[in-house]
N, C-alpha and C positions, 0 to 999 in steps of 0.2 A: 557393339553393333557389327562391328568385320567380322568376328569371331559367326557370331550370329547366322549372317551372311555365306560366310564360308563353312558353315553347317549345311545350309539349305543347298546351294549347287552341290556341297559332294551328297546329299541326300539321295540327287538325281532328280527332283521334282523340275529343276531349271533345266534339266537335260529332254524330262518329257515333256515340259511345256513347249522346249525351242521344235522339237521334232515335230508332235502335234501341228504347230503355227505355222512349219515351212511346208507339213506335207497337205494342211488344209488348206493356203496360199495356191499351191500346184494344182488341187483336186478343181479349186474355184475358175482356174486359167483353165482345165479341161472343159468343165462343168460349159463355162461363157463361148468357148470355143466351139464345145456341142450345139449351144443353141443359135450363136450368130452364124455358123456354116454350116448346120444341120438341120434345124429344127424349124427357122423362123423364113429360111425360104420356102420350107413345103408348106408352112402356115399360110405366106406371100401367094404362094401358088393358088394352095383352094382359095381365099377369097380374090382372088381376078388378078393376079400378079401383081399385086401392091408388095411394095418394098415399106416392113410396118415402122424399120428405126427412122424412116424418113417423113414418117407421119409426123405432125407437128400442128399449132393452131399460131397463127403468124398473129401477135400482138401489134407489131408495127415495123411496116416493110424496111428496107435499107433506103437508107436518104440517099442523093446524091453527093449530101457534104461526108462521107463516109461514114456517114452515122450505122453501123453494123444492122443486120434484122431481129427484132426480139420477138421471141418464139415460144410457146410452152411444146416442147419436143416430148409426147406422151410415147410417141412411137419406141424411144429408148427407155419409157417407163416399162412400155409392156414388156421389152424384151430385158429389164434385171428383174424385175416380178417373176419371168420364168425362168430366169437364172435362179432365183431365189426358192424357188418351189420346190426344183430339180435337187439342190445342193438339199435341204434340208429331208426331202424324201429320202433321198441317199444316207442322210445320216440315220434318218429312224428306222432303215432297215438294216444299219450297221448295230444299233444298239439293241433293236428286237431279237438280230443273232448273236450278239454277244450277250444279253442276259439268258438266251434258251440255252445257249454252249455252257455258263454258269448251273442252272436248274438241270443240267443233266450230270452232272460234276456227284458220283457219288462221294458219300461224305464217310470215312475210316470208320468202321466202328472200332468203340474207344475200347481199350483194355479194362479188363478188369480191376478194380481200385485192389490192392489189398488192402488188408487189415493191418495197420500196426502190430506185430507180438505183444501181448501185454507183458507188461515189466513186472519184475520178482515180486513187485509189491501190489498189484494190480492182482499176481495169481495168488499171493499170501490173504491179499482182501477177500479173494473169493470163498479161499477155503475158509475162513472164518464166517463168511456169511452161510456158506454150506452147513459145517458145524453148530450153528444158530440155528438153522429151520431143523434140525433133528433134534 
């Protein structure tokens, strides 16, 4: 199972999975970034300067024994919904040009197969088949 193991990391496949996972980690923190300082105050804007990750439907207020407020917080639904929009848009225009950069990838044409030489005995067949039709 180690032997195994230590197949697959020097394969590289562990190498591109780690890369993959840190640089899609990073893309997500941009991604969240664009839209909590970017995107979701000019959305706040047009509809009347509502702040939307503060939207929330208050289930039960805070008590005075410190009982906390319970809340269903949709306002931070909407704004991963459109983290999650963005992020995945982003990816299928990465894949759409990475399979057009592939379909444009001409393909070698192949060399010519040769023929085997036939052997002594392949040309001795013939000539007796030759010799035969006359």
């Amino acid at each position: 199972m180690l032997k195994e193991f230590k197949q697959f990391i020097v394969k590289g496949n562990a190498m591109d999975l780690a890369v993959g996972v840190i640089i899609g980690a990073a893309f997500g923190k941009i991604v969240t970034s664009l839209v909590n300082d970017i995107i979701m105050p000019f959305i706040g804007l047009i509809l009347g300067n509502v702040n939307l990750t503060a939207l929330k439907w208050v289930l039960r207020k805070a008590a005075a024994d410190g009982t906390g407020e319970l809340a269903v917080t949709y306002g931070q639904f909407i704004q991963a919904t459109i983290d999650f929009v963005l992020i995945a848009f982003v990816i299928f225009m990465m894949v759409r040009a990475i399979n057009k950069l592939r379909k444009k990838e001409v393909p070698k044409p192949a060399e010519p197969v040769k023929e085997p030489e036939p052997t002594k005995e392949e040309l001795l067949l013939g000539e007796i088949r030759d010799l035969l039709k006359k």
